[in-house]
C-alpha positions in Angstrom: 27.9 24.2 9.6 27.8 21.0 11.5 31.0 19.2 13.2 31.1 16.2 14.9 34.1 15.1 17.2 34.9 12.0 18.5 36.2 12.6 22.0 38.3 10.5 25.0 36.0 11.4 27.4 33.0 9.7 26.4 31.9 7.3 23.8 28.9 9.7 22.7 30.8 12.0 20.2 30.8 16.6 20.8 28.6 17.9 18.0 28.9 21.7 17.1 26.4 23.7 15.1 26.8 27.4 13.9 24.5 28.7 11.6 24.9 32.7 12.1 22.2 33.1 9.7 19.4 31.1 11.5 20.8 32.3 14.7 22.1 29.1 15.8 25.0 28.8 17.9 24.9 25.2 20.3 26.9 22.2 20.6 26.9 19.2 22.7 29.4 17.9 24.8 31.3 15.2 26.6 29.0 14.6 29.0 26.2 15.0 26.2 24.3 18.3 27.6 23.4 20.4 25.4 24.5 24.2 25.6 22.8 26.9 23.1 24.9 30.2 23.1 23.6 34.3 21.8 26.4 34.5 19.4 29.4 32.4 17.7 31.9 34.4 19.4 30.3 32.9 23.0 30.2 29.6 21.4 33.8 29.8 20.7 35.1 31.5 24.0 33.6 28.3 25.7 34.8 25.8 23.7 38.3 27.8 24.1 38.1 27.6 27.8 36.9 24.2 28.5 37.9 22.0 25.8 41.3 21.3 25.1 42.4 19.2 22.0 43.7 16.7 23.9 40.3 15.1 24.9 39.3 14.4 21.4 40.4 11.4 19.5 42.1 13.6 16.6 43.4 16.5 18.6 43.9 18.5 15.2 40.2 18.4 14.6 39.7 20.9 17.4 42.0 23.4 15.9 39.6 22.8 12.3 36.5 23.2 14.4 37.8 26.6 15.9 38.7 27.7 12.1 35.8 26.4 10.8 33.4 28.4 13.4 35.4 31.3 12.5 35.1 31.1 9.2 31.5 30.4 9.4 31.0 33.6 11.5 32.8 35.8 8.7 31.0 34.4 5.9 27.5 34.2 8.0 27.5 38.2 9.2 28.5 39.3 5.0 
């Protein structure tokens, strides 16, 4: 799973890739570093802590991307 998000903070949009299969957990962000986490459940604790849905230009696509991760973590570990 692959989500792009078009953020306020820069013009470069966030991308976030979990493939619990393939052991992929990374995303880039505002300031367009990557950042590769051990597990989807680190992935998400960060994003919880230092993204806020106010920064993107859809605020409710944050709260899809933290579903959709989820989701992708229960279906990848089956």
């Amino acid at each position: 799973m692959e989500m792009k998000l078009e953020s306020n903070e820069s013009k470069v949009p966030c991308y976030v890739t979990v493939e619990p299969k393939d052991g992929i957990f990374k995303l880039q962000t505002f300031d367009t570093s990557d950042r590769t986490f051990r597990s989807g459940h680190e992935l998400l604790a960060w994003v919880k802590k230092n993204w806020e849905p106010i920064q993107f230009q859809n605020p409710s696509e944050y709260q899809q991307l933290l579903y959709a991760v989820a989701q992708e973590l229960q279906n990848g570990y089956k």
